[in-house]
N, C-alpha and C positions, 0 to 999 in steps of 0.2 A: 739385559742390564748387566755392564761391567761388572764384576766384584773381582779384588786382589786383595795384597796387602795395605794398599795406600787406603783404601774405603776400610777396610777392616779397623786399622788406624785409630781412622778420622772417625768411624760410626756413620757413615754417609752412603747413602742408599748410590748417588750419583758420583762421578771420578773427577766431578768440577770444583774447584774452591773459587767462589768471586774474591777479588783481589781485594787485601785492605789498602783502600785508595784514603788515604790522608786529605785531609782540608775537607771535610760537610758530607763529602760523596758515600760513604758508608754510611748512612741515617739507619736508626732502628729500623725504620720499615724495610729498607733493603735488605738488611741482615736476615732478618726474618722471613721476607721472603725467600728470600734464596736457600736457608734451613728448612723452610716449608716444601719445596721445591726438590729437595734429595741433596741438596749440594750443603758445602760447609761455609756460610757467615761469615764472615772476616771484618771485625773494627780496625779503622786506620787510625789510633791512636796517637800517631809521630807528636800530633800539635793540640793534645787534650788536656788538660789537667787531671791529676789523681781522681779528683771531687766528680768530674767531669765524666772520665772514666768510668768510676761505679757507679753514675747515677742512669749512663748508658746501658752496663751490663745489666742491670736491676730491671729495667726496663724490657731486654730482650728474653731473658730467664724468666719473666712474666712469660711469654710466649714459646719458647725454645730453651732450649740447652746445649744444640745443636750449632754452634759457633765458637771463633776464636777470636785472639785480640794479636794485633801485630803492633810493636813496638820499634821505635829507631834506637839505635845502640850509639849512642853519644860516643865522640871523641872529643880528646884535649883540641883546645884552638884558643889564639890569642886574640885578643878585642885591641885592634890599636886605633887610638882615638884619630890620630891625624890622615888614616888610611879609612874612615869612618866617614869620618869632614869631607874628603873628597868623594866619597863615591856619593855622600849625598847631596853636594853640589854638582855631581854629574845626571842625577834624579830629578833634579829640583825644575828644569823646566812640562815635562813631566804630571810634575806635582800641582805647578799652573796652569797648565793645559786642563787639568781638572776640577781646578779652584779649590785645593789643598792648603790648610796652614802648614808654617814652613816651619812647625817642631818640628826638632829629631826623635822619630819612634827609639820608644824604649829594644834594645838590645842585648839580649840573654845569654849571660856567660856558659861558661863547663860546666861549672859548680852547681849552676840554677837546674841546668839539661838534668846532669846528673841526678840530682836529686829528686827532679821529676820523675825519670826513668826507673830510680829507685822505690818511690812511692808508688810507681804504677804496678811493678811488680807485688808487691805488697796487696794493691787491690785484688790484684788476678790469684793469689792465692787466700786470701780472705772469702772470697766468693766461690771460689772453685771452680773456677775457669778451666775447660776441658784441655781446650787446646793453645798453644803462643809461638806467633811467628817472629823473626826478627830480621831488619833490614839495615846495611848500614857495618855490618860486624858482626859479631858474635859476642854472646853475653859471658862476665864471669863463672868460673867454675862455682865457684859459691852461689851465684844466682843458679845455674844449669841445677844443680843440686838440690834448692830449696825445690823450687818447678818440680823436680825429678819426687821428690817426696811427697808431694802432695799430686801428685799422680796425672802431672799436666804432660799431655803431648805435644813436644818441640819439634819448632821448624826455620830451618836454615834458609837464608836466601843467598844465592851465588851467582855470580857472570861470570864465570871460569869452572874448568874441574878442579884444580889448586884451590877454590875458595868452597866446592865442594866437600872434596877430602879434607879438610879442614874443618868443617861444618859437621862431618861425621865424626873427626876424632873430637870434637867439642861437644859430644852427646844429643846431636840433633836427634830425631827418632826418622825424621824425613828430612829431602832439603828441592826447593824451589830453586828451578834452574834458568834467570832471566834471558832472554836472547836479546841480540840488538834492538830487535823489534819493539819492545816492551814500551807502551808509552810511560808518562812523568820519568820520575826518579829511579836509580835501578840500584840493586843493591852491592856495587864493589866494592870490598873492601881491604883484597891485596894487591890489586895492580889500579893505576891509571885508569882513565877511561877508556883512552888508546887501544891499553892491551887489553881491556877487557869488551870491546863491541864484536863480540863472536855471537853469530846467527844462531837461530836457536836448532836448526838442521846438523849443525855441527852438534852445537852443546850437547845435544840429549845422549845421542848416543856414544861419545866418548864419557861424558858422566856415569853413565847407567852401568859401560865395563867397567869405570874407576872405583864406584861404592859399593856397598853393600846394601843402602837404607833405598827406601821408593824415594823414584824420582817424577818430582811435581814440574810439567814443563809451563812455562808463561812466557809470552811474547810476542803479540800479531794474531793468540788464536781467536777466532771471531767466528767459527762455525763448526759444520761434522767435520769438514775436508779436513781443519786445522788440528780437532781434537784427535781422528783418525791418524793423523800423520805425525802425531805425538805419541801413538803409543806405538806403532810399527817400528819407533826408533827408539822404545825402551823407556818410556815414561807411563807410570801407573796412573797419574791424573791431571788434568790440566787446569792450570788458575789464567781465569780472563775480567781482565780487565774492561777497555771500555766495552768488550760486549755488555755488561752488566752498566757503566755509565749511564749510556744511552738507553735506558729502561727507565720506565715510567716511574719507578720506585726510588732511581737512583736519585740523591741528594744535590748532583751538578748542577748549577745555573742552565737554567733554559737556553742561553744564550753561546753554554758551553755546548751542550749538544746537541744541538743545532748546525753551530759553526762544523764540530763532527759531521753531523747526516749529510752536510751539502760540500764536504773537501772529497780531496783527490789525496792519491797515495804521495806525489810529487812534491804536497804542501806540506807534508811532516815533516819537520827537522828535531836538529839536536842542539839547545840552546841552554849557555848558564848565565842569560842576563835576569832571570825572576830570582832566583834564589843562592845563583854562586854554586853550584854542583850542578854537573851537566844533568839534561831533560828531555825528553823527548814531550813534542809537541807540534800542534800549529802554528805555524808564521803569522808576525802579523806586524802592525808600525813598530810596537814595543822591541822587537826580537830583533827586527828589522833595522833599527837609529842606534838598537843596545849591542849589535853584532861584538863590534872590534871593543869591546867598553872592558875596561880592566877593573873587575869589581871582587869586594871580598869573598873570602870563601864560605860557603853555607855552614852555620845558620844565616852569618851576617847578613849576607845582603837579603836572604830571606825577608828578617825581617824590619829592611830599608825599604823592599817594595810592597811590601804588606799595605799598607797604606794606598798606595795607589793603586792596587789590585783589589781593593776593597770598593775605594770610590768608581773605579769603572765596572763593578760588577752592578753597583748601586746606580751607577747614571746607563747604564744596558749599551756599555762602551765597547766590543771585545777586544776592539785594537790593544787596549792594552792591560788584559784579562791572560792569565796563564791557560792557555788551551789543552790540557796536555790529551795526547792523544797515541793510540801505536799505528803502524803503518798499516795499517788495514783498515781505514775509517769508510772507502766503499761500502766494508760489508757491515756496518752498524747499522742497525734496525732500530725504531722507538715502537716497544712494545712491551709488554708485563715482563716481569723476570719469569714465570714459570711458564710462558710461551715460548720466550728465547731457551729457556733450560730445554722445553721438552723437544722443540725443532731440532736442534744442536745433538739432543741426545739419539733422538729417531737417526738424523743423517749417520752421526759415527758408528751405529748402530749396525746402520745395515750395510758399512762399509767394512767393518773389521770385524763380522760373524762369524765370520769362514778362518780367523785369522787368530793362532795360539798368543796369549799376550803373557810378556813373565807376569809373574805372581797371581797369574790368574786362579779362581775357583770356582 
């Protein structure tokens, strides 16, 4: 069994964190399992209410204490109504295809995000939340500071070293180093998407001589090979994603992982027709008809297609259901989380025995 400083940290027996996957996929029970299991929990928070939030944590702190909550770090953005009108006249067939009324969904300004963001915060130290991750940005020094005093362990997410070393002079304690791979949403937030879809073979090990804090790799890993070949190149622990999806406990639509167990590496793309910031996911009609579509920037169109990503979840539609997925859906298994932990861990196990790893003890 691994231990450095990234486990030391975290309080995690194992050097996994399952990803906080936003929208339903982090359910209590996944949490838990995966705390039960040696790894560290993770709420995907992004799209929860304050209310919503604590009545989650309350619930897992019933059973553990051994998890964390990740949050999205709001930015400024303009709501303009006539660039609103059109993107939902470019929806709207869409929205008939699934026998949709043709209201326009309510749409969530700065001020609203913000103030969410802020109340969320708020919960996570009211309850005493161990650990908080963040995507999207990096938090105010006044937030960093509140966190820092009541003894919460921060974590950065980056697709760059630049968004790293930034992440550490910002008081991260660790920071999560996305690779191109990474399915949904990835966390950039000083370059483009462009300059920031650097493979996580690159990333790791240029981060790991850039910082000083552990480095969490995520992106495509989905077994021992993946978790092995994240620490050979300087990374103390790895966070996976849909490994954890596609487990019994995970909260996805049936429908979701499914569509996973039975694709090909070739069917993953990167698409911002569901919610206006690029994603990584499975193709399908939606991504397909929405290709070339000039839609606003996330949150907005987020949630323009909410609405319809709701109704085909409810009519067992996927075509136009957000898939997301990382480029390894071959190797997704539907099985218990602490099956998948303990396989995963045996393999990297008996891969990297023989093998000095920094922060080792």
């Amino acid at each position: 069994m691994i231990q450095n400083d990234c486990t030391e940290l975290l309080a995690i027996r194992q050097p996994i964190i399952q990803a906080p996957m936003a929208g339903g996929v982090t359910t209590t029970r996944l949490v838990t399992e995966a705390a039960k299991s040696g790894c560290l929990g993770m709420i995907g928070a992004g799209y929860l209410t304050a209310q919503q939030l604590h009545d989650q944590i309350l619930e897992i702190q019933a059973e553990t204490t051994q998890f964390g909550v990740n949050l999205f770090v709001p930015h400024p953005f303009t709501v303009n109504e006539a660039e609103i009108s059109k993107a939902a006249e470019r929806l709207q067939p869409f929205s008939e295809e699934l026998g949709l009324e043709t209201d326009m969904p309510a749409i969530k300004t700065y001020d609203t995000l913000k103030q969410t963001f802020d109340q969320q915060i708020d919960v996570i130290i009211s309850l005493n939340v161990r650990v908080c991750s963040f995507t999207f940005g990096l938090p105010s020094d006044e937030v960093v500071s509140r966190l820092k005093s009541n003894g919460t362990v921060l974590i950065g997410t980056a697709t760059t070293v630049k968004e790293a070393i930034a992440a550490e002079k910002a008081g991260m304690d660790l920071v999560t180093v996305q690779g191109s791979e990474a399915g949904g949403h990835r966390g950039n937030f000083l370059n483009n998407q462009e300059e920031s879809m650097i493979g996580l073979m690159s990333l790791v090990p240029q981060t790991a001589d850039a910082v000083n804090i552990p480095v969490i790799a995520a992106g495509g890993i989905m077994d021992g090979r993946g978790m092995a070949a994240a620490f050979m190149l300087g990374a103390q622990s790895v966070q996976m994603g849909t490994a954890f999806l596609t487990t019994k406990e995970s909260g996805a639509n049936p429908l979701h992982k499914e569509n996973i167990l039975t694709s090909h590496e070739d069917e993953v793309i990167m698409t911002r027709a569901f919610s206006g910031k690029w994603a990584r996911g499975l193709q399908n009609t939606f991504t397909e008809e929405m290709r070339d579509a000039n839609m606003p920037v996330f949150p907005i169109t987020n949630g323009l297609t909410k609405p319809i990503r709701q109704a085909a979840a409810k009519q067992e539609n996927s075509e136009y259901m957000s898939l997301w997925s990382g480029q390894s859906p071959t190797l997704a298994r539907s099985e218990t989380v602490r099956k998948m932990v303990e396989r995963v861990s045996k393999e990297a196990d008996m891969l990297i025995r023989h093998f000095p790893l920094r922060g080792q003890s």
